[in-house]
N, CA, C and O atoms as a printed pandas DataFrame, in Angstrom:
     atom_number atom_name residue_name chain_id  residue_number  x_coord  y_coord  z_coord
0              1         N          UNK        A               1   79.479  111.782   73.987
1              2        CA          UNK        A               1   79.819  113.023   73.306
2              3         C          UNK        A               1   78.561  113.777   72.912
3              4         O          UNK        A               1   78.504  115.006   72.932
4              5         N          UNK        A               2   77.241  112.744   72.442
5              6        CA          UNK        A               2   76.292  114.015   71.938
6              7         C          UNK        A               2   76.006  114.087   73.038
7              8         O          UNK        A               2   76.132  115.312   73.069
8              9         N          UNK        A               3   75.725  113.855   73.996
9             10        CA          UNK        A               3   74.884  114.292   75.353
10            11         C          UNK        A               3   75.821  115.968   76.261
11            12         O          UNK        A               3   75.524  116.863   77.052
12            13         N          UNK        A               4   77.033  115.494   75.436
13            14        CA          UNK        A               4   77.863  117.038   76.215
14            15         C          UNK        A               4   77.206  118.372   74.597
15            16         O          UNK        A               4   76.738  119.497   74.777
16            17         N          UNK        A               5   77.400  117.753   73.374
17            18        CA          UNK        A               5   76.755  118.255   72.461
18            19         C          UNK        A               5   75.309  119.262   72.837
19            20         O          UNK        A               5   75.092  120.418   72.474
20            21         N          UNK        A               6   74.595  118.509   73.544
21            22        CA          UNK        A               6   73.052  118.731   74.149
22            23         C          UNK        A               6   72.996  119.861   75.142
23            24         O          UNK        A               6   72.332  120.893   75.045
24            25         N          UNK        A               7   73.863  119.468   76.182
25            26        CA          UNK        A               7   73.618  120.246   77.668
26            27         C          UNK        A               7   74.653  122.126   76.989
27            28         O          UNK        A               7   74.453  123.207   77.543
28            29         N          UNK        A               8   75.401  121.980   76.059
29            30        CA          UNK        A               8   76.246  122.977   75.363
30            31         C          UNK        A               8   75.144  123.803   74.630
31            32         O          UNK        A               8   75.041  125.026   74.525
32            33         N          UNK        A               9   74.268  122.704   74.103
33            34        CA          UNK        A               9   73.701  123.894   73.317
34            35         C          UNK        A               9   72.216  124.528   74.159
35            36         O          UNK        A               9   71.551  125.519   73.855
36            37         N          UNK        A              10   72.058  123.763   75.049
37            38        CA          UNK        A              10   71.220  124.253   76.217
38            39         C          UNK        A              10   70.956  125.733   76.695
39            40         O          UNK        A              10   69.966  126.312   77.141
40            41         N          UNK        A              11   72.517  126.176   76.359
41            42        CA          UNK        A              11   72.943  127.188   77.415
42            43         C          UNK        A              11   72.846  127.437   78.624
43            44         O          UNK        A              11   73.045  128.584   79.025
44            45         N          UNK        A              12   72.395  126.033   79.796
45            46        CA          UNK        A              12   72.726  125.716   80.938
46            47         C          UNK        A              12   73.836  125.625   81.346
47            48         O          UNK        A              12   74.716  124.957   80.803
48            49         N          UNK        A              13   73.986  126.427   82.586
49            50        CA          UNK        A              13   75.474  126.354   83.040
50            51         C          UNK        A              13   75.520  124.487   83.402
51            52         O          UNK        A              13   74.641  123.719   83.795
52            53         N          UNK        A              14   77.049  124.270   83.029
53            54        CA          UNK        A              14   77.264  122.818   83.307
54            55         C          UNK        A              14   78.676  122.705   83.520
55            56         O          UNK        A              14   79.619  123.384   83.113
56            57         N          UNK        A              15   78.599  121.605   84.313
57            58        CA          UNK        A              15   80.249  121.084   84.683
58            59         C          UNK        A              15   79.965  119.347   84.069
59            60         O          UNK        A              15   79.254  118.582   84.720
60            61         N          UNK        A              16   80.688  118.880   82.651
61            62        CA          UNK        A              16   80.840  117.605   83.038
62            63         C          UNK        A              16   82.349  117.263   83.409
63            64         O          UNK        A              16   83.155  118.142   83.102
64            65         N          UNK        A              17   82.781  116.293   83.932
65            66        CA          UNK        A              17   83.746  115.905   84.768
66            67         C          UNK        A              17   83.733  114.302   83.395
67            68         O          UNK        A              17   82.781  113.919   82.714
68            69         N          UNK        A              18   85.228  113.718   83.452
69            70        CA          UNK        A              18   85.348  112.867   82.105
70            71         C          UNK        A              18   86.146  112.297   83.099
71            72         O          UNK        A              18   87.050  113.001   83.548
72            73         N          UNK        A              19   85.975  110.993   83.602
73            74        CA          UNK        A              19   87.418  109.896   84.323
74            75         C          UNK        A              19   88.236  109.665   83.356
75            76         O          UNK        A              19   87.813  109.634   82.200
76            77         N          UNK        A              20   89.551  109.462   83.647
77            78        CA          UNK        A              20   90.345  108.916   83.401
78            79         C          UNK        A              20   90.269  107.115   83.585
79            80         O          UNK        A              20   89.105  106.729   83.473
80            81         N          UNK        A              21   91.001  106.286   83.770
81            82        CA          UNK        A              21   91.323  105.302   84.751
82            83         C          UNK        A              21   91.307  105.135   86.111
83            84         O          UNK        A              21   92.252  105.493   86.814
84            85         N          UNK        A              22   90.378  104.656   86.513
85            86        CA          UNK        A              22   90.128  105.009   88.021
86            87         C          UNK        A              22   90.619  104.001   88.882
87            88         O          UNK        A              22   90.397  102.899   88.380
88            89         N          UNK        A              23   91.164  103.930   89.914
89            90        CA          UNK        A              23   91.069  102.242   90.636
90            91         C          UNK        A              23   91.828  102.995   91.853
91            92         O          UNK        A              23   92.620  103.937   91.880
92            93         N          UNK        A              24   91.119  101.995   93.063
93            94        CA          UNK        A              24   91.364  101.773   94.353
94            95         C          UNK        A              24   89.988  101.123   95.170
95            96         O          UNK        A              24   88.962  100.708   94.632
96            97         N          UNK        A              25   90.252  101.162   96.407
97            98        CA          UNK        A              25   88.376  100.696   96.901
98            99         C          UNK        A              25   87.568  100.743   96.342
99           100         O          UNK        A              25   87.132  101.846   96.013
100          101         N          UNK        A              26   86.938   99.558   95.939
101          102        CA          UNK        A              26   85.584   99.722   95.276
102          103         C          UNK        A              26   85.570   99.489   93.927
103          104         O          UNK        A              26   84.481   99.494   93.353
104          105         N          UNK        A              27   86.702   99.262   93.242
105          106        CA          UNK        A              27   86.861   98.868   91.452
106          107         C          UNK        A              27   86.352   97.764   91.533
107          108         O          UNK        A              27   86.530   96.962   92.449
108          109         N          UNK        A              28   85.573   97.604   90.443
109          110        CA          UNK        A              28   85.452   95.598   90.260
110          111         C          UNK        A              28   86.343   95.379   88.917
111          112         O          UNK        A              28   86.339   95.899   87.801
112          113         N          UNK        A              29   87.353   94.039   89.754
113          114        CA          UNK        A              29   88.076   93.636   88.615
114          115         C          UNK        A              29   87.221   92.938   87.824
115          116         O          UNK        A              29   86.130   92.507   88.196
116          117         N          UNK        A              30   87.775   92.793   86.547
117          118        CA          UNK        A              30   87.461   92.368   85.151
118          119         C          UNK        A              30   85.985   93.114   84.799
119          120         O          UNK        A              30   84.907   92.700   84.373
120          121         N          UNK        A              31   86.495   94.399   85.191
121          122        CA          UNK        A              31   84.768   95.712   84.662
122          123         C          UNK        A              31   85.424   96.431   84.200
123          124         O          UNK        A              31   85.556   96.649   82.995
124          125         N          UNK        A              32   86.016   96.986   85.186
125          126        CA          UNK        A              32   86.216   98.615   84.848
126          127         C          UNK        A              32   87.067   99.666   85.419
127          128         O          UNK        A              32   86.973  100.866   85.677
128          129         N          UNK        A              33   88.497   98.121   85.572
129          130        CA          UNK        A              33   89.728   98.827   86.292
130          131         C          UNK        A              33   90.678   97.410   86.246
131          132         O          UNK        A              33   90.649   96.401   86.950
132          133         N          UNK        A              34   91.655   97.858   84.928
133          134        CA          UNK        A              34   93.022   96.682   85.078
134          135         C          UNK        A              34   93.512   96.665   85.729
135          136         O          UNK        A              34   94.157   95.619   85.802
136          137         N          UNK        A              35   93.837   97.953   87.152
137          138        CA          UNK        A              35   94.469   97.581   88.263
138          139         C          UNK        A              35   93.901   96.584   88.760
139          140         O          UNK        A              35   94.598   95.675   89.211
140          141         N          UNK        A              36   92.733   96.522   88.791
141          142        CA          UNK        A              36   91.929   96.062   90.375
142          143         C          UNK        A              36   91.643   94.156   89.867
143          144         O          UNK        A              36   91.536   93.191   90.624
144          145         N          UNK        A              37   91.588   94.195   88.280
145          146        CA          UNK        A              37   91.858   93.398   87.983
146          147         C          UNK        A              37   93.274   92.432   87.807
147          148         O          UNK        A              37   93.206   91.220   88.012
148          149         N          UNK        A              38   94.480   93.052   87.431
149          150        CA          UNK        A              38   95.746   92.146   87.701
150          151         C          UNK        A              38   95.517   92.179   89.220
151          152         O          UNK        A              38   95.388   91.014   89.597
152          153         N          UNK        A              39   95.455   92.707   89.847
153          154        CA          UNK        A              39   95.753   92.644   91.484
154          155         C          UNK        A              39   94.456   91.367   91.683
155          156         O          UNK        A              39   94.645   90.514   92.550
156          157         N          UNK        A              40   93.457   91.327   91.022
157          158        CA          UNK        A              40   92.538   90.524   91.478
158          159         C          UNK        A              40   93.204   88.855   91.197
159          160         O          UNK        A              40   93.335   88.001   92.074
160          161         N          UNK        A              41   93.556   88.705   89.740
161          162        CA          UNK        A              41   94.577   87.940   89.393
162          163         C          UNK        A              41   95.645   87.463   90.101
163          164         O          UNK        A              41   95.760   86.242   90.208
164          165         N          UNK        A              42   96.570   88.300   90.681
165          166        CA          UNK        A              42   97.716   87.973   91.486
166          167         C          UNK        A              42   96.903   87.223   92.755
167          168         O          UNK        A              42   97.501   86.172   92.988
168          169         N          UNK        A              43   96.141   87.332   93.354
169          170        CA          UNK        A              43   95.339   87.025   94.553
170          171         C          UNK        A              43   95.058   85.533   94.589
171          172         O          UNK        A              43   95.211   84.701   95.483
172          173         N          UNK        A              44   94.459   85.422   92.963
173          174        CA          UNK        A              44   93.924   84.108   92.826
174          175         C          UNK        A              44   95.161   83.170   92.185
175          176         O          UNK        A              44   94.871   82.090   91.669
176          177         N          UNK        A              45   96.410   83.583   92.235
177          178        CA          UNK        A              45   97.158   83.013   91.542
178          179         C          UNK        A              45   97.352   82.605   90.011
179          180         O          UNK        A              45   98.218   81.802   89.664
180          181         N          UNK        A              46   96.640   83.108   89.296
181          182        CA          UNK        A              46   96.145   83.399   88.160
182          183         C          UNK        A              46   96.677   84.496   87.137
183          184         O          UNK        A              46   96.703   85.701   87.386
184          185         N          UNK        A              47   97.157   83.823   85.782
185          186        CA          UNK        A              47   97.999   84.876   85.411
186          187         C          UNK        A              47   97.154   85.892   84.449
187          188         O          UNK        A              47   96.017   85.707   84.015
188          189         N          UNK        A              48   98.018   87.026   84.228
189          190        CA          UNK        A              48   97.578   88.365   83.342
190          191         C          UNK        A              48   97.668   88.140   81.879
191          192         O          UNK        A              48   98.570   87.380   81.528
192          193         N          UNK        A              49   96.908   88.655   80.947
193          194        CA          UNK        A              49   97.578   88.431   79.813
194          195         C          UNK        A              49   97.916   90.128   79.156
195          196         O          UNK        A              49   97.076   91.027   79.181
196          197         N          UNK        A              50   99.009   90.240   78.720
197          198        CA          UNK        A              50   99.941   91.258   78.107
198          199         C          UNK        A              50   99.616   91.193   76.343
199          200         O          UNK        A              50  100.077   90.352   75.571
200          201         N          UNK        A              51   99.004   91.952   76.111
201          202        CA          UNK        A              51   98.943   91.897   74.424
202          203         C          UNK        A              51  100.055   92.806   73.945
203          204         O          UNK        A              51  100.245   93.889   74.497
204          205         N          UNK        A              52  100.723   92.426   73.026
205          206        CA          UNK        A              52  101.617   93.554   72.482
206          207         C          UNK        A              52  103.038   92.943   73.469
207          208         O          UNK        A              52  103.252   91.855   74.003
208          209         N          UNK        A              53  103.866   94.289   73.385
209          210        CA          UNK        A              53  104.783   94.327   74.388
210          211         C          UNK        A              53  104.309   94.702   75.701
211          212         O          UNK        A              53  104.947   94.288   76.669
212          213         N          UNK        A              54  103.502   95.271   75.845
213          214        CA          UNK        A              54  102.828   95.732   77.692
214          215         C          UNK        A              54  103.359   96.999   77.777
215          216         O          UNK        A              54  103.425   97.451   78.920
216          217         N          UNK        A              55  103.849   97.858   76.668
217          218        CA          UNK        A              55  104.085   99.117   76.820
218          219         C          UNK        A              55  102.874  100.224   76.681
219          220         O          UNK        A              55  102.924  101.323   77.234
220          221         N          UNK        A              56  102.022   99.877   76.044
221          222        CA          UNK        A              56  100.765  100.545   76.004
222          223         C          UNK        A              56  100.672  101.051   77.569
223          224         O          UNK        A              56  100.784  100.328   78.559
224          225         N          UNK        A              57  100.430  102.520   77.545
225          226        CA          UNK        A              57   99.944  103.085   78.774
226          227         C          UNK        A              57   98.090  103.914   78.769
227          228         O          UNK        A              57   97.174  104.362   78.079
228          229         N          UNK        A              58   98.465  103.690   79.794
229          230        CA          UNK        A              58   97.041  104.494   80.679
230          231         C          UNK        A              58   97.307  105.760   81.382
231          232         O          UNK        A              58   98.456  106.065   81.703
232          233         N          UNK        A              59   96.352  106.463   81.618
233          234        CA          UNK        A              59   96.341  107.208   82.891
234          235         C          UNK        A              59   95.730  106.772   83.884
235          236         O          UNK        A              59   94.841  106.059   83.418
236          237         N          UNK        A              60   95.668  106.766   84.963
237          238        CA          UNK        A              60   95.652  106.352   86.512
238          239         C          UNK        A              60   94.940  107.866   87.456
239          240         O          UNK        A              60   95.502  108.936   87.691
240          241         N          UNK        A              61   93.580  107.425   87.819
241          242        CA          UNK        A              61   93.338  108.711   88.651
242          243         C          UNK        A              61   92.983  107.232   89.992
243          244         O          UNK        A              61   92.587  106.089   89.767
244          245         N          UNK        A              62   93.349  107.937   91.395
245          246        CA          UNK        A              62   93.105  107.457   92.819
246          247         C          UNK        A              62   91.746  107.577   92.811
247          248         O          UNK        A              62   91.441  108.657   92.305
248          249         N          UNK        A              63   90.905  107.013   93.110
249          250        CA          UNK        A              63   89.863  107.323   93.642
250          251         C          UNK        A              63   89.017  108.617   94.831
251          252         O          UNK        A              63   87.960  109.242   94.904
252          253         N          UNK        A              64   90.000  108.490   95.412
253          254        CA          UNK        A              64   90.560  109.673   96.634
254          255         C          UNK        A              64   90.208  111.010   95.843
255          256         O          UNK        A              64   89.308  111.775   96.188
256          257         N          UNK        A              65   91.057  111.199   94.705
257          258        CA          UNK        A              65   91.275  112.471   93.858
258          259         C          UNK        A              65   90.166  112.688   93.266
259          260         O          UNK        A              65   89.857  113.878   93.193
260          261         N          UNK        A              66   88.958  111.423   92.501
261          262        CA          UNK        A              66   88.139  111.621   91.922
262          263         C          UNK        A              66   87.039  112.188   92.452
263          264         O          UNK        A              66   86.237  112.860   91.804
264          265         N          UNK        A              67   86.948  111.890   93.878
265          266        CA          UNK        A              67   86.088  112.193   95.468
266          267         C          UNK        A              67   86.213  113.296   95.422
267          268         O          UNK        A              67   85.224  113.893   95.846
268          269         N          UNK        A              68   87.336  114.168   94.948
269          270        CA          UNK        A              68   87.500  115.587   96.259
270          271         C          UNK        A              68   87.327  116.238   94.647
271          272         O          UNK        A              68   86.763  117.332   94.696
272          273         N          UNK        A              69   87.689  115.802   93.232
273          274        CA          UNK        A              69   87.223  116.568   92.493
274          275         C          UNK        A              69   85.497  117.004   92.479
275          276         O          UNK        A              69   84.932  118.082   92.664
276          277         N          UNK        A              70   84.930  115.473   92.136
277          278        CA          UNK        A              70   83.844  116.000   92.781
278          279         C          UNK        A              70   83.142  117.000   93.541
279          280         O          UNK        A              70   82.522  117.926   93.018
280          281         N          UNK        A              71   83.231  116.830   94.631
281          282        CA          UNK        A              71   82.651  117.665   95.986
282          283         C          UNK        A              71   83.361  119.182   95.628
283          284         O          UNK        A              71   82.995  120.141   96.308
284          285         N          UNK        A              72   84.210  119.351   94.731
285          286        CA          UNK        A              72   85.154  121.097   94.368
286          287         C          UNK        A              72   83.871  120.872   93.080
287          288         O          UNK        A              72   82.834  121.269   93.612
288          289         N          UNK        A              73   83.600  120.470   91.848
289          290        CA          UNK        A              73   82.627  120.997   91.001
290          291         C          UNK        A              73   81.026  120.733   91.530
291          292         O          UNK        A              73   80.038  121.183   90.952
292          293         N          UNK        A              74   81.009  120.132   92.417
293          294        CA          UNK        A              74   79.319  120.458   93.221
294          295         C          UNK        A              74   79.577  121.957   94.796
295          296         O          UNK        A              74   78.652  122.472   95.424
296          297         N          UNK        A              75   80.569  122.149   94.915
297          298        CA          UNK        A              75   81.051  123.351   95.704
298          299         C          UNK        A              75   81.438  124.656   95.263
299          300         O          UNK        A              75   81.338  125.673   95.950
300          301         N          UNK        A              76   81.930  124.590   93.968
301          302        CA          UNK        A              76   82.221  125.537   93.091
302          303         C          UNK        A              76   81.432  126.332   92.874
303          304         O          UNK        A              76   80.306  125.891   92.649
304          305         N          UNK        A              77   81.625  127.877   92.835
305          306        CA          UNK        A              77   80.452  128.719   92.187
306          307         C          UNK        A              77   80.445  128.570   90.760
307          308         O          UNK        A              77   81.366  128.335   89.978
308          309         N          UNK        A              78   79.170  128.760   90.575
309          310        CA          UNK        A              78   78.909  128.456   88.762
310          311         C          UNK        A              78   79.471  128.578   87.682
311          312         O          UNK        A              78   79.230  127.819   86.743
312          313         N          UNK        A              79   80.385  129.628   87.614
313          314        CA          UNK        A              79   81.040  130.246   86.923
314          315         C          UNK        A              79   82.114  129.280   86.893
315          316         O          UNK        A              79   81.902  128.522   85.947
316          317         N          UNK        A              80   83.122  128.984   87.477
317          318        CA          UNK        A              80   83.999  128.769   88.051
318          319         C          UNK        A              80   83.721  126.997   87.983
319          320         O          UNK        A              80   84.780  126.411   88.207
320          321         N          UNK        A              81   83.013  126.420   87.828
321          322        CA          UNK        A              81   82.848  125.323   87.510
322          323         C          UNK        A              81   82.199  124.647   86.378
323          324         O          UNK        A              81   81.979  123.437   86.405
324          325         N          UNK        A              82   81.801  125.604   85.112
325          326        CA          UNK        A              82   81.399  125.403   84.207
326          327         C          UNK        A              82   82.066  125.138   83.016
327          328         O          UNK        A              82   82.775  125.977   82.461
328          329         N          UNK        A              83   81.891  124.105   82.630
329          330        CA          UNK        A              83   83.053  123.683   81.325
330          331         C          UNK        A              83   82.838  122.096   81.759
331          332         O          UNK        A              83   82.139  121.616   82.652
332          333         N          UNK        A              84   83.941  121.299   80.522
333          334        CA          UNK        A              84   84.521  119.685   80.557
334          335         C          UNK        A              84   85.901  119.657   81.160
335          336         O          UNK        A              84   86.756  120.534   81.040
336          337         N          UNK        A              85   85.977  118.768   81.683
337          338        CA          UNK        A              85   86.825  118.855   82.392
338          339         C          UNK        A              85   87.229  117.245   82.481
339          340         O          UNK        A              85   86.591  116.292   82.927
340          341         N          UNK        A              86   88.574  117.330   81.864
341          342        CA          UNK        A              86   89.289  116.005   82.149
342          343         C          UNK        A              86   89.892  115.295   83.768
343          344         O          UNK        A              86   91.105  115.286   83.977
344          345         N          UNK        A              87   89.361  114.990   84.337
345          346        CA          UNK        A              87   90.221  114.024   85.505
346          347         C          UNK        A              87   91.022  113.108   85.173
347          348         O          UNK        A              87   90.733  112.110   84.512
348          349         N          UNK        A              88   92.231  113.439   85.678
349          350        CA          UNK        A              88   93.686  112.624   85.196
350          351         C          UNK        A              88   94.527  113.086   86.484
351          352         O          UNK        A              88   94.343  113.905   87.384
352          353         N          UNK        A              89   95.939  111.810   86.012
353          354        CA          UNK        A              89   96.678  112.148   86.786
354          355         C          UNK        A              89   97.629  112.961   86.217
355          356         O          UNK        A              89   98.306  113.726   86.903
356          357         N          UNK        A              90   97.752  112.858   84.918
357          358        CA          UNK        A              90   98.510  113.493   83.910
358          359         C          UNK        A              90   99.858  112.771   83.830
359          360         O          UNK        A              90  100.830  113.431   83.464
360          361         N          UNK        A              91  100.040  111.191   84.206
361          362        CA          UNK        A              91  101.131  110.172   83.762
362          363         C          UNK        A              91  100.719  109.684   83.142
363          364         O          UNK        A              91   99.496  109.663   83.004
364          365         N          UNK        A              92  101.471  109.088   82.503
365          366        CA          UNK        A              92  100.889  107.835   81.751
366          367         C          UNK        A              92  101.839  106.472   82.464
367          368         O          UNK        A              92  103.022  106.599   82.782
368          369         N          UNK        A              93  101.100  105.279   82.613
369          370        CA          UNK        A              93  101.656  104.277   83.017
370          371         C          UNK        A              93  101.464  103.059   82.110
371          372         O          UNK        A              93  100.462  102.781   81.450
372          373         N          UNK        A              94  102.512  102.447   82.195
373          374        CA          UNK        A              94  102.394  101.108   81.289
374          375         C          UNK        A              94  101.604   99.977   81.779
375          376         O          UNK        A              94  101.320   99.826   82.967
376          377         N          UNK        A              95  101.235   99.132   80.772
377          378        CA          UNK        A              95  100.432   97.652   81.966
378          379         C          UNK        A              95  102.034   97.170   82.150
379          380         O          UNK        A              95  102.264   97.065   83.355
380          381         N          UNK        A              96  103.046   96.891   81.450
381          382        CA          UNK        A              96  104.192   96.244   82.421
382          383         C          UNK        A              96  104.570   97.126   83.716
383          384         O          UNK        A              96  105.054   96.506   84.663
384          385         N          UNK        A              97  104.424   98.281   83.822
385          386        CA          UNK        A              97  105.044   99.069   84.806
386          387         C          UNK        A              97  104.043   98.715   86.271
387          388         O          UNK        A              97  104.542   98.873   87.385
388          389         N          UNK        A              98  102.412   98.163   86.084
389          390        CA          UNK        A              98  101.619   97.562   86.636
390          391         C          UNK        A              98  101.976   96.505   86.897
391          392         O          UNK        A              98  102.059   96.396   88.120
392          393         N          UNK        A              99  102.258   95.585   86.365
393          394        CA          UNK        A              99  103.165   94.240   86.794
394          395         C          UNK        A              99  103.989   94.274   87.625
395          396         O          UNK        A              99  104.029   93.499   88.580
396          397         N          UNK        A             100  104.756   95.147   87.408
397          398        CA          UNK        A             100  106.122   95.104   88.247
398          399         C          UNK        A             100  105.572   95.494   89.479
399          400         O          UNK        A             100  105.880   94.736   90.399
400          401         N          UNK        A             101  104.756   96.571   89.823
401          402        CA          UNK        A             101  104.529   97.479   90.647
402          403         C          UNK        A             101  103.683   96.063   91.928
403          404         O          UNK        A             101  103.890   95.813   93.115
404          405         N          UNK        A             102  102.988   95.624   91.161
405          406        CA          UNK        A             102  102.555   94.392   91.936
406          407         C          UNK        A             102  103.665   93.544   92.374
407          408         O          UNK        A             102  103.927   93.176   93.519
408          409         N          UNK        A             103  104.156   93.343   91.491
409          410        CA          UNK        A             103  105.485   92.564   91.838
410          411         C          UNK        A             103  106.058   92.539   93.315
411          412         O          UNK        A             103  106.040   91.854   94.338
412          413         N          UNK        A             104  106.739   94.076   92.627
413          414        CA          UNK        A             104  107.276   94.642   93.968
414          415         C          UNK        A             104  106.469   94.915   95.408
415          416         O          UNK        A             104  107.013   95.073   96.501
416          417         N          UNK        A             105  105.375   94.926   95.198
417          418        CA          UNK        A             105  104.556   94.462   96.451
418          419         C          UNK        A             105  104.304   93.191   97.552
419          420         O          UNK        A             105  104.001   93.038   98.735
420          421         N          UNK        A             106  104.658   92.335   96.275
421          422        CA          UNK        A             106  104.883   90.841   96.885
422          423         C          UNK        A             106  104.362   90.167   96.589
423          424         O          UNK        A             106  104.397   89.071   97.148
424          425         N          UNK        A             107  103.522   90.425   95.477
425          426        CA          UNK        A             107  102.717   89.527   94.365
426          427         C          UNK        A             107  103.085   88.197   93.702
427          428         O          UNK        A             107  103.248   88.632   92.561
428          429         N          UNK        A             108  103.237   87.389   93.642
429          430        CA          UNK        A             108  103.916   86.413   92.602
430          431         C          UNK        A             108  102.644   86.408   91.154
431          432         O          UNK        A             108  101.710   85.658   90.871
432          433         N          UNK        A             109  103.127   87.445   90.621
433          434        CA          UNK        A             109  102.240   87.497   89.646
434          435         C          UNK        A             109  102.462   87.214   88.016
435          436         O          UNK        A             109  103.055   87.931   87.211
436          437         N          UNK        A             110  101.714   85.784   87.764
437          438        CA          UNK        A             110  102.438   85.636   86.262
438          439         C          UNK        A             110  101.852   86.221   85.254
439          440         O          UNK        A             110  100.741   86.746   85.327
440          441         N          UNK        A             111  102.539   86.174   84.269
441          442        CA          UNK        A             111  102.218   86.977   82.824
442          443         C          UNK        A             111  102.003   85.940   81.815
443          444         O          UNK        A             111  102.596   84.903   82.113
444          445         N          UNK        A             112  101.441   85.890   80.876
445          446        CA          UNK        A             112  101.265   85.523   79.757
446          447         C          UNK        A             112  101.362   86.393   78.293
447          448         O          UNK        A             112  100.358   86.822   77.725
448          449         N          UNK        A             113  102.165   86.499   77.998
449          450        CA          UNK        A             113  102.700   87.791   76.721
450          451         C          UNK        A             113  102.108   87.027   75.553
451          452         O          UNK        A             113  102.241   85.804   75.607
452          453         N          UNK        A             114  101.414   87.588   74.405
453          454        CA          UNK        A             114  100.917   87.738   73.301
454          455         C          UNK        A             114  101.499   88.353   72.459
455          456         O          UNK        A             114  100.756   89.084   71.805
456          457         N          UNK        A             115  103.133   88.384   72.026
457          458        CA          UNK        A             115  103.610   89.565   71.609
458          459         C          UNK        A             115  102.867   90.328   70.418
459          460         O          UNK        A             115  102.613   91.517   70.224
460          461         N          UNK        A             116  102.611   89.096   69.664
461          462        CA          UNK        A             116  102.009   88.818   67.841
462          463         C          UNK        A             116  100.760   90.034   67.687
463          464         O          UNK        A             116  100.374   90.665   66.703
464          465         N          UNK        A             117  100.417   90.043   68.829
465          466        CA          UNK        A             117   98.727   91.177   69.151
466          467         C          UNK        A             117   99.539   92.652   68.959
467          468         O          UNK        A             117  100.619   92.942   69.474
468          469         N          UNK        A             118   98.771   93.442   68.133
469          470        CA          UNK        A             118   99.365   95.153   68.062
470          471         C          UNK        A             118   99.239   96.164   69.599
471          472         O          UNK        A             118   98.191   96.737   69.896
472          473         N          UNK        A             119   99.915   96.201   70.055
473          474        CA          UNK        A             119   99.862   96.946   71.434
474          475         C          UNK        A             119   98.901   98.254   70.725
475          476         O          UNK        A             119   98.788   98.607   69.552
476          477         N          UNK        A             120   98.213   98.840   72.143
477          478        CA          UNK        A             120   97.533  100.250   71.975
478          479         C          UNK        A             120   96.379  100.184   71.952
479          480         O          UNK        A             120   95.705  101.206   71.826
């Protein structure tokens, strides 16, 4: 936040770009993507753990989307690309709705629920 603070009071034109949740090619599970991590989990046969109820959601950006945002604010004329700018998908998804979704892929993927833990 102070570093967008900084380049603002600069009065340099700027585009920062803010991820959301990112995952597809190239996530490393247990870093910096619970997809890439339960899916890494399901692989090894190895279960997830669910704090809360597993209703807590995320947003979810493709990787794909984060690519082509990119290359549009380094393509953009200045004007027109200057500001913060959230990357999202603009859903929100649950970690159970992630479970399942593996599931339904063909995962045999177990859970371990924590209910007692405050979701969020």
């Amino acid at each position: 936040k102070s570093a967008e603070d900084l380049i603002r009071l600069s009065g340099f034109p700027h585009c920062i770009l803010r991820l959301t949740n990112v995952y597809g090619p190239g996530t490393r599970p247990h870093y910096n993507s619970v997809i890439g991590t339960f899916c890494d989990q399901a692989v090894r046969g190895r279960p997830v753990t669910l704090h809360g109820d597993g209703r807590q959601g995320r947003d979810f950006i493709y990787i794909d989307d984060v690519v082509d945002a990119l290359i549009h604010a380094g393509t953009a004329s200045a004007t027109s690309r200057a500001g913060i700018f959230n990357l999202s998908s603009g859903k929100v998804v649950s970690l159970k709705q992630i479970v399942t979704q593996i599931r339904q892929a063909g995962a045999n993927l177990k859970v371990e629920v924590h209910p007692d833990v405050p979701s969020g």
